[in-house]
PyMOL commands that place a pseudoatom at each C-alpha (Angstrom):
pseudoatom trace, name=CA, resn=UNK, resi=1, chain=A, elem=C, hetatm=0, pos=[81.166, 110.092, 93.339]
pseudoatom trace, name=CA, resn=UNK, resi=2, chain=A, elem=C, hetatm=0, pos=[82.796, 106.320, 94.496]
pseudoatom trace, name=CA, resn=UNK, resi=3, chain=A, elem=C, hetatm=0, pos=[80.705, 103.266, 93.851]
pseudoatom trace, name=CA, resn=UNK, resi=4, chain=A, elem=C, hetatm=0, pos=[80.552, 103.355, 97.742]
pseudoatom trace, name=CA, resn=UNK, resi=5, chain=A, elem=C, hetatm=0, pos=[78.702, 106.991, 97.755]
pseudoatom trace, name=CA, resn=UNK, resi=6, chain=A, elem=C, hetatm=0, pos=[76.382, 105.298, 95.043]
pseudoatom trace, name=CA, resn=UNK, resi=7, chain=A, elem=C, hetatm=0, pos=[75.752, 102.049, 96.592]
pseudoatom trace, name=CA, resn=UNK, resi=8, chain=A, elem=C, hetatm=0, pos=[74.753, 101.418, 99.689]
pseudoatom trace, name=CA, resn=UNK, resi=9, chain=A, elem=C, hetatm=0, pos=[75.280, 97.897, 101.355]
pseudoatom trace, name=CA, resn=UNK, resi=10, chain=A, elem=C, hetatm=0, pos=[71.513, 96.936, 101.586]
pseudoatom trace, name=CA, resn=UNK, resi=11, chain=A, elem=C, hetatm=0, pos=[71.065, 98.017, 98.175]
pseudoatom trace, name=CA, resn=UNK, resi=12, chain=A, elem=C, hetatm=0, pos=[73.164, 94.723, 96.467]
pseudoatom trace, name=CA, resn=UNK, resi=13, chain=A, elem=C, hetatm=0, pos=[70.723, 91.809, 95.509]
pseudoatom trace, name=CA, resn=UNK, resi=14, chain=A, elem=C, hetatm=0, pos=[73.232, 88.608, 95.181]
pseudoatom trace, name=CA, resn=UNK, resi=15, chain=A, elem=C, hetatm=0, pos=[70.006, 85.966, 93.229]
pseudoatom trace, name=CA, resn=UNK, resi=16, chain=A, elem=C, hetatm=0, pos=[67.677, 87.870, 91.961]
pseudoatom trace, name=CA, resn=UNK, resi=17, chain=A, elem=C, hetatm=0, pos=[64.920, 86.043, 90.905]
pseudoatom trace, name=CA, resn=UNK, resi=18, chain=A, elem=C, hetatm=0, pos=[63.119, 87.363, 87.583]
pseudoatom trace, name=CA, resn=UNK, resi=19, chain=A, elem=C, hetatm=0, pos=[62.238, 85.888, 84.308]
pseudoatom trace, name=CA, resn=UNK, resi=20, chain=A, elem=C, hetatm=0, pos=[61.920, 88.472, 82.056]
pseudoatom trace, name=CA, resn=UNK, resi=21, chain=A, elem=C, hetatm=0, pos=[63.311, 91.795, 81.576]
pseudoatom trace, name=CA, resn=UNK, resi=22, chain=A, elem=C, hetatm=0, pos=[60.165, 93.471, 82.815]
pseudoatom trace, name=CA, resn=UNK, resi=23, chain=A, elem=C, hetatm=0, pos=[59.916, 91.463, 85.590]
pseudoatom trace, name=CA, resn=UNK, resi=24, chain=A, elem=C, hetatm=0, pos=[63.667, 92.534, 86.829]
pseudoatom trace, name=CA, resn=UNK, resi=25, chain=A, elem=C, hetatm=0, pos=[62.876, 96.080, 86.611]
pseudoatom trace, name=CA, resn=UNK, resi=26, chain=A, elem=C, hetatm=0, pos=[59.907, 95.779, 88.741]
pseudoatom trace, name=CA, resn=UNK, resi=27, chain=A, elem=C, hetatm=0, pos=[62.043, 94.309, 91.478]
pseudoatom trace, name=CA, resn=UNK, resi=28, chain=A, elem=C, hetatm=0, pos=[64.876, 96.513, 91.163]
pseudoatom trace, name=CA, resn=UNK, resi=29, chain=A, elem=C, hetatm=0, pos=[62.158, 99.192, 91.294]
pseudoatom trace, name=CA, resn=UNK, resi=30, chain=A, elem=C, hetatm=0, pos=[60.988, 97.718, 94.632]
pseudoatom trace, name=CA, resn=UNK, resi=31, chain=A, elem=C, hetatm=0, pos=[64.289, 97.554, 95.812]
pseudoatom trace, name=CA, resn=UNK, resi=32, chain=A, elem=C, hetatm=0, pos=[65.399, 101.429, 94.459]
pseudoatom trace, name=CA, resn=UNK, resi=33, chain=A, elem=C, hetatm=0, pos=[61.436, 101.904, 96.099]
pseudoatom trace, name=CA, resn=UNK, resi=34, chain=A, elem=C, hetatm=0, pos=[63.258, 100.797, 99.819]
pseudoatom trace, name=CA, resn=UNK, resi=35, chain=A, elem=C, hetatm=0, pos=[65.899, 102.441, 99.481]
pseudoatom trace, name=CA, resn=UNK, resi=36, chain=A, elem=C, hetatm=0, pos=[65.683, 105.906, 97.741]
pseudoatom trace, name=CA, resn=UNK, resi=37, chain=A, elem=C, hetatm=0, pos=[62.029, 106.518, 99.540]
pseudoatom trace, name=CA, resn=UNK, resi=38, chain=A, elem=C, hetatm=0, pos=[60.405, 107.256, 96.160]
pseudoatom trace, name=CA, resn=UNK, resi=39, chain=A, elem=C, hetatm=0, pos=[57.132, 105.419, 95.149]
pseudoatom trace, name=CA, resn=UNK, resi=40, chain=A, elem=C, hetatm=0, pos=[57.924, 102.361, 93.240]
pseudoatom trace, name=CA, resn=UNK, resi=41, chain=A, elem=C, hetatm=0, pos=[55.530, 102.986, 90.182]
pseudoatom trace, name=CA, resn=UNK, resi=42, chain=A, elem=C, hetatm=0, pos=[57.263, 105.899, 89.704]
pseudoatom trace, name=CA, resn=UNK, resi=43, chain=A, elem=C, hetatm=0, pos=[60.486, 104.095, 89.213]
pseudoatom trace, name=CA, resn=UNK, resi=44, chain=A, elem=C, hetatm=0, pos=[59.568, 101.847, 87.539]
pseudoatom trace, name=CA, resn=UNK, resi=45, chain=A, elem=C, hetatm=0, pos=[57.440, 104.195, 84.909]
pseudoatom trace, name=CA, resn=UNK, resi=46, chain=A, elem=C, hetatm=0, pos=[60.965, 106.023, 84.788]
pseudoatom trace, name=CA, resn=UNK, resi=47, chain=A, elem=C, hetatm=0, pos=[62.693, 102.981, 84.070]
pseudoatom trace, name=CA, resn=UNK, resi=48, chain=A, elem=C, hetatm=0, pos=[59.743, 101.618, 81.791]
pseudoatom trace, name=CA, resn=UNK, resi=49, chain=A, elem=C, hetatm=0, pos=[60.225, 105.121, 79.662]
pseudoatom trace, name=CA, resn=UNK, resi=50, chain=A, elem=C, hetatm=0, pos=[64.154, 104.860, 79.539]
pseudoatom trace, name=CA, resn=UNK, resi=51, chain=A, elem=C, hetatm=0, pos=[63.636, 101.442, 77.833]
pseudoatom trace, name=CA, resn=UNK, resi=52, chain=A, elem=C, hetatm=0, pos=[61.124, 102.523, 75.520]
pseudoatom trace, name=CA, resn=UNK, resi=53, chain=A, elem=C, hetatm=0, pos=[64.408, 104.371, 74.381]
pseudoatom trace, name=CA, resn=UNK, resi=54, chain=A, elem=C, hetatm=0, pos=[66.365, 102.027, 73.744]
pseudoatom trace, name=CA, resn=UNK, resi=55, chain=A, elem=C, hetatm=0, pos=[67.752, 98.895, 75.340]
pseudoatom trace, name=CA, resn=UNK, resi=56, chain=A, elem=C, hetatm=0, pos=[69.717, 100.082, 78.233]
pseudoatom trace, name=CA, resn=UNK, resi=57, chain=A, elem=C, hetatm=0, pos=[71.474, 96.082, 77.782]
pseudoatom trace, name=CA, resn=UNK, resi=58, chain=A, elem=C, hetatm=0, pos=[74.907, 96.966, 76.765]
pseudoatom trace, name=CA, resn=UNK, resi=59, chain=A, elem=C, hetatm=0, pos=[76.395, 93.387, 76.189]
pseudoatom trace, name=CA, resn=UNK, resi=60, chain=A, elem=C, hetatm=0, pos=[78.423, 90.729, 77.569]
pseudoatom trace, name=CA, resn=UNK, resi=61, chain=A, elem=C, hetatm=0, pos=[75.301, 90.103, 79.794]
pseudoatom trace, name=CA, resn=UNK, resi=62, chain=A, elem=C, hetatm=0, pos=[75.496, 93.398, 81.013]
pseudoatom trace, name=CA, resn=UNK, resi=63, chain=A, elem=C, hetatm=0, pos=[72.387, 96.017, 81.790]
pseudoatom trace, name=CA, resn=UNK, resi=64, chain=A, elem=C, hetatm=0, pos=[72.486, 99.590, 83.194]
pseudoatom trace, name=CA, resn=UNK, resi=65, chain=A, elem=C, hetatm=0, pos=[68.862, 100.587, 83.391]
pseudoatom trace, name=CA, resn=UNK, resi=66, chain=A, elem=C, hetatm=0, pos=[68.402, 103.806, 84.847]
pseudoatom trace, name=CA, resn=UNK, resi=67, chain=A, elem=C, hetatm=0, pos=[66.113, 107.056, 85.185]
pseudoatom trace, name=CA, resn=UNK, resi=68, chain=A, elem=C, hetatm=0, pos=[66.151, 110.730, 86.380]
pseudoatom trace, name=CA, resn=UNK, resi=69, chain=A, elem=C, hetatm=0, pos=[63.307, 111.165, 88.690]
pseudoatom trace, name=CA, resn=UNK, resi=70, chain=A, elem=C, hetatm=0, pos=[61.443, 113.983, 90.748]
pseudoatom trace, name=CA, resn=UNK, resi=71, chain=A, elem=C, hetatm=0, pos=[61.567, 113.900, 94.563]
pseudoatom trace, name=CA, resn=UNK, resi=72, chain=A, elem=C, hetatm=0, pos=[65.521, 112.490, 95.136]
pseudoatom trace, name=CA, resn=UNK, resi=73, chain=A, elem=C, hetatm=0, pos=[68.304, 115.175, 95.947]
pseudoatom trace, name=CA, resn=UNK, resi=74, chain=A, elem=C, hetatm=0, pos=[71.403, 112.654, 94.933]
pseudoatom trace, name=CA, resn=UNK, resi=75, chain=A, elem=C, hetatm=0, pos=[72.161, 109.571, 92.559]
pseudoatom trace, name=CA, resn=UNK, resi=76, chain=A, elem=C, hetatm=0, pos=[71.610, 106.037, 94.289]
pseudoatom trace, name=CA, resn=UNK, resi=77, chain=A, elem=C, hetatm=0, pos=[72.304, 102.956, 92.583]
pseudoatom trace, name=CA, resn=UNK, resi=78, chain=A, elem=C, hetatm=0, pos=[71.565, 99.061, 93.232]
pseudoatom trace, name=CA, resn=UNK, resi=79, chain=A, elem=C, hetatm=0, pos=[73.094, 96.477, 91.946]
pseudoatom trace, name=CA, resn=UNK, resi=80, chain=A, elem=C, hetatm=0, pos=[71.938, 92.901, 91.126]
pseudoatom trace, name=CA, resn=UNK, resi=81, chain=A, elem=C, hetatm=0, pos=[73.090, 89.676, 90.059]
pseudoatom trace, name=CA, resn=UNK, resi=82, chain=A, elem=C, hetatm=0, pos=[70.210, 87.305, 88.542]
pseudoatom trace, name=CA, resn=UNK, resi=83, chain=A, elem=C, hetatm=0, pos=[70.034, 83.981, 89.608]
pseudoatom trace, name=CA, resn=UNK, resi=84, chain=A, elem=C, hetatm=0, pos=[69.351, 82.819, 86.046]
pseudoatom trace, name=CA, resn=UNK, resi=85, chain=A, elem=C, hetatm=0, pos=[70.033, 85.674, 82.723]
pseudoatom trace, name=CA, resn=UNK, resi=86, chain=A, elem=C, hetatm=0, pos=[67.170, 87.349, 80.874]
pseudoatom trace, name=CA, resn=UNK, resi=87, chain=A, elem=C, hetatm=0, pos=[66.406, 88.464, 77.804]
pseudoatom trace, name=CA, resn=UNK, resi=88, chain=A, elem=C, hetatm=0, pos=[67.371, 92.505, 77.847]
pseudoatom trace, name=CA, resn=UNK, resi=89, chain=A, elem=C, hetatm=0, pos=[67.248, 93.414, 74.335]
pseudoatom trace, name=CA, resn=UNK, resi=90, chain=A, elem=C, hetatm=0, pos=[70.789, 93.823, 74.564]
pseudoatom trace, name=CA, resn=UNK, resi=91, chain=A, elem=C, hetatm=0, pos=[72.927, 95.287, 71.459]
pseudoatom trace, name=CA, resn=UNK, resi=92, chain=A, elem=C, hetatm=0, pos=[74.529, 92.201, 71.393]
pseudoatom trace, name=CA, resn=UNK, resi=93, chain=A, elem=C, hetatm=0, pos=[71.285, 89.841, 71.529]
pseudoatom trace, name=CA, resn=UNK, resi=94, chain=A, elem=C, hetatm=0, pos=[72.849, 88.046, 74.790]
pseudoatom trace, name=CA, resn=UNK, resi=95, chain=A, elem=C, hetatm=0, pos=[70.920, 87.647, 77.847]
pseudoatom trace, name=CA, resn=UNK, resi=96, chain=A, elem=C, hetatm=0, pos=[71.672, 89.709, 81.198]
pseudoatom trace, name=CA, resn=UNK, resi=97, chain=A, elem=C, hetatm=0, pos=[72.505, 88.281, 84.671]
pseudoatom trace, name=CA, resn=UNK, resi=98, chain=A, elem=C, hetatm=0, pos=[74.073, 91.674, 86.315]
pseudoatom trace, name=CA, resn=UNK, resi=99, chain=A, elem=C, hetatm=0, pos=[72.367, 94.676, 86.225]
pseudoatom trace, name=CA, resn=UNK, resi=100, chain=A, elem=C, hetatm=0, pos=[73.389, 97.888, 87.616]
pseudoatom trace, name=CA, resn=UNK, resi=101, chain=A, elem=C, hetatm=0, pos=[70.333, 100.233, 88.174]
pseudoatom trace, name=CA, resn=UNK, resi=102, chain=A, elem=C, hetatm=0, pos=[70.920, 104.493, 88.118]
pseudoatom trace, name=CA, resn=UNK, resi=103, chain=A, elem=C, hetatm=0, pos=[68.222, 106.395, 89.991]
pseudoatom trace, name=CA, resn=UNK, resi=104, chain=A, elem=C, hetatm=0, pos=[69.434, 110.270, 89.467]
pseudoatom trace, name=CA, resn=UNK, resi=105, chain=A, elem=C, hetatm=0, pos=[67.570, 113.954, 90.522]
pseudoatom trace, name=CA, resn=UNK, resi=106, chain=A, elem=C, hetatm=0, pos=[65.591, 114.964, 87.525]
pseudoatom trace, name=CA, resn=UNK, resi=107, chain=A, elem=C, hetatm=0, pos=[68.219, 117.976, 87.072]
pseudoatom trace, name=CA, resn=UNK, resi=108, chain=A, elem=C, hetatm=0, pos=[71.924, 115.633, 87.213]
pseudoatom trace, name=CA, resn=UNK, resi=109, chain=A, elem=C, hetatm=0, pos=[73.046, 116.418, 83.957]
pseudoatom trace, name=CA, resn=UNK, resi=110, chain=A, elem=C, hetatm=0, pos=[76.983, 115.958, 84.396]
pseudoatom trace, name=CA, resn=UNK, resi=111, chain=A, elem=C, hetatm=0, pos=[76.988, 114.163, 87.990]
pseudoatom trace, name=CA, resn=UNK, resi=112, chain=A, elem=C, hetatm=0, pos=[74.011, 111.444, 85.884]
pseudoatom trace, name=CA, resn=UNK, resi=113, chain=A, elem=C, hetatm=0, pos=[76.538, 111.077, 82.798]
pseudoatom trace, name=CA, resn=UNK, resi=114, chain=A, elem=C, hetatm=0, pos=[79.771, 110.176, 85.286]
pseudoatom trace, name=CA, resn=UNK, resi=115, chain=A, elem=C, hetatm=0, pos=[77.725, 108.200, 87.232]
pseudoatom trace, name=CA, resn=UNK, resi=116, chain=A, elem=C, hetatm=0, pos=[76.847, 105.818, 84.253]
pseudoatom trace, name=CA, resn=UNK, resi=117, chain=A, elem=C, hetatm=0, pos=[80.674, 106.145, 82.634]
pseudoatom trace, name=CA, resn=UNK, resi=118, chain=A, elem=C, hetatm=0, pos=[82.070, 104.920, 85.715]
pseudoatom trace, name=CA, resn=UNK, resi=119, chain=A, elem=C, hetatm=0, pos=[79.723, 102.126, 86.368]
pseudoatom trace, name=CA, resn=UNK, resi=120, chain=A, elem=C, hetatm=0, pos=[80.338, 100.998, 82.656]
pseudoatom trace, name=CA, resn=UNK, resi=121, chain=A, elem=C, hetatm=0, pos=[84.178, 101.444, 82.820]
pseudoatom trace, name=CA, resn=UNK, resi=122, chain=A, elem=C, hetatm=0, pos=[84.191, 98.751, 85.755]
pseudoatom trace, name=CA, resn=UNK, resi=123, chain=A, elem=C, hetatm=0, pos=[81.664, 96.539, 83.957]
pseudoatom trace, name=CA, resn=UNK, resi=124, chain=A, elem=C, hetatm=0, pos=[83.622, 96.377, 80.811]
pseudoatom trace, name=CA, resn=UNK, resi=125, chain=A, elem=C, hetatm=0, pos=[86.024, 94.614, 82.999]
pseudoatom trace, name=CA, resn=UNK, resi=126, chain=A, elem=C, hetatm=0, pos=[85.920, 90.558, 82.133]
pseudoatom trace, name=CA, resn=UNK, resi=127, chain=A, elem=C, hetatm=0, pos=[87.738, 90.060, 85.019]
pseudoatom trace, name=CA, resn=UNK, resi=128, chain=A, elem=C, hetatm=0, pos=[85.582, 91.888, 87.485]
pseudoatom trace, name=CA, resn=UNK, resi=129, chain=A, elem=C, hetatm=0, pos=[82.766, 90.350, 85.620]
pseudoatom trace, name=CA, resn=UNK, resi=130, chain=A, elem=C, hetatm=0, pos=[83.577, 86.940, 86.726]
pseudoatom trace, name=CA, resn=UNK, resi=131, chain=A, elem=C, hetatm=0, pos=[83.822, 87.469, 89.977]
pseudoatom trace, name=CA, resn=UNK, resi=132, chain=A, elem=C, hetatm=0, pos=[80.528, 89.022, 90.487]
pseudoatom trace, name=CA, resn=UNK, resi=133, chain=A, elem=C, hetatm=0, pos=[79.067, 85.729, 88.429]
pseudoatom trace, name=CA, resn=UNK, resi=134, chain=A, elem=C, hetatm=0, pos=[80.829, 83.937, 91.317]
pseudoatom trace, name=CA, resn=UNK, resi=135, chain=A, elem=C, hetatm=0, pos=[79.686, 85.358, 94.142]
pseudoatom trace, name=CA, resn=UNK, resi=136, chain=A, elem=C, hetatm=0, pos=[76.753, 84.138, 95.909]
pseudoatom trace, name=CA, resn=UNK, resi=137, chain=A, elem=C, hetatm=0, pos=[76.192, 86.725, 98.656]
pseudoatom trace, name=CA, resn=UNK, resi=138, chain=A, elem=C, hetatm=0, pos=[75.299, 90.519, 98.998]
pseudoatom trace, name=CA, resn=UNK, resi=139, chain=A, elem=C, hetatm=0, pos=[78.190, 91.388, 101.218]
pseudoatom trace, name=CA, resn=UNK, resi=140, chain=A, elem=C, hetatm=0, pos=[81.009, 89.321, 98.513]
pseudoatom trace, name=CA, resn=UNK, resi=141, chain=A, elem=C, hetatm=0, pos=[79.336, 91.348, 95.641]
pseudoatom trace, name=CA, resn=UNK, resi=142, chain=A, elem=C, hetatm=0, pos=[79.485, 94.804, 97.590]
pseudoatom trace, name=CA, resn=UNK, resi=143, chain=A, elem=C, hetatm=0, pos=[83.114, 93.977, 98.830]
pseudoatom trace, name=CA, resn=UNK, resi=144, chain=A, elem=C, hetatm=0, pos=[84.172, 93.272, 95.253]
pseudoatom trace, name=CA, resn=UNK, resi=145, chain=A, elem=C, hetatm=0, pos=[82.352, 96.316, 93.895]
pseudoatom trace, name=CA, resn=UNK, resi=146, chain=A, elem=C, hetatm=0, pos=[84.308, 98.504, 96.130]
pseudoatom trace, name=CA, resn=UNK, resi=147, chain=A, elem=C, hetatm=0, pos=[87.566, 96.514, 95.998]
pseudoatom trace, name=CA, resn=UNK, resi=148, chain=A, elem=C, hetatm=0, pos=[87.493, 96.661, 91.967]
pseudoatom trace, name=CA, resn=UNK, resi=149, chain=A, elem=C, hetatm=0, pos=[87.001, 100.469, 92.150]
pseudoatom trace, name=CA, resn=UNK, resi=150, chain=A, elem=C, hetatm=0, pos=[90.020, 100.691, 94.377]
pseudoatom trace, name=CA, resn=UNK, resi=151, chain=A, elem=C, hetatm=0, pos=[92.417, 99.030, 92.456]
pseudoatom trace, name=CA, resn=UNK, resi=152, chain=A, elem=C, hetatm=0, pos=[91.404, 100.959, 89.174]
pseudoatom trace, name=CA, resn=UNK, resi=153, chain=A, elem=C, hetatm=0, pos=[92.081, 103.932, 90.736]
pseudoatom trace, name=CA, resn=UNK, resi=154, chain=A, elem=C, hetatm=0, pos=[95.362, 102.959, 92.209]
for i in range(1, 154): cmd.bond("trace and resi %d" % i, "trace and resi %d" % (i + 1))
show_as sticks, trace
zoom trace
C-alpha cells in the first residue's frame, strides 16, 4: 500500500492547532471521523487506549498514533503538521509538530504492521522532515508526501 492509497488529499492538516497531546488526538479523531465515516469517540477511545500503551511519540518531534478499529474495511491515514509542537511523551522527551495518524480494520495484522514501517521509514528521513516543517499548505505537504515516497523507491 503507497502513501497515496493511505492518504487521501483532504485528509492532510498543514497548522493544526492543539495544545496538548490530548487535544491533537481529538482533532485528528475528528478529522479520521470525516474521512473514514466511523464515529469520532470511537477513534479517539482507540487512539486514547493505544496511548495508554505506550507513547506512540517516536522522537525527533515525530508521533504515529494509531488504532485498529471495528466498522472500516481498509487502512486510512491523516497526516498533520502542528502549528506549534506538543508535549507527546515521546521516547526522546522532545515535543511533536508532525503526526502521522493509522486508522486500520480490527483484523490488519500484516497490512497494519507495513503500514506503520513504511510511514516510519519516510519519517526517519531529516531531510523529508524539514520540508514538511516548511510547508505551510495541505496540497505542499501531500505533494511532498507522495514525492518523498517516489524517490525512495526509485
Amino acid at each position: 500500500m503507497t502513501l497515496a492509497e493511505l492518504i487521501a488529499p483532504n485528509a492532510v492538516i498543514a497548522a493544526l492547532k492543539a495544545n496538548s497531546k490530548k487535544q491533537a488526538l481529538q482533532l485528528l479523531a475528528q478529522k479520521a471521523a470525516e474521512v473514514t465515516g466511523i464515529k469520532e469517540g470511537a477513534i479517539l477511545e482507540g487512539l486514547l487506549e493505544r496511548e495508554r500503551l505506550g507513547s506512540t511519540g517516536v522522537g525527533n518531534g515525530i508521533a504515529i498514533p494509531h488504532a485498529k478499529l471495528v466498522g472500516i474495511d481498509r487502512l486510512f491515514g491523516i497526516f498533520a503538521r502542528l502549528e506549534h509542537p506538543v508535549d507527546f511523551d515521546s521516547i526522546d522527551d522532545h515535543p511533536v509538530d508532525l503526526i502521522c495518524l493509522l486508522i486500520a480494520p480490527e483484523g490488519a495484522g500484516a497490512d497494519h504492521l507495513k503500514a506503520l514501517a513504511r510511514v516510519s521509514r519516510l519519517l526517519r528521513d531529516k531531510g523529508i522532515c524539514e520540508k514538511l516543517r516548511g510547508a505551510t499548505e495541505a496540497d505542499a505537504l501531500y505533494a511532498l508526501l507522495l514525492d518523498s515516497e517516489r524517490s525512495r523507491a526509485a
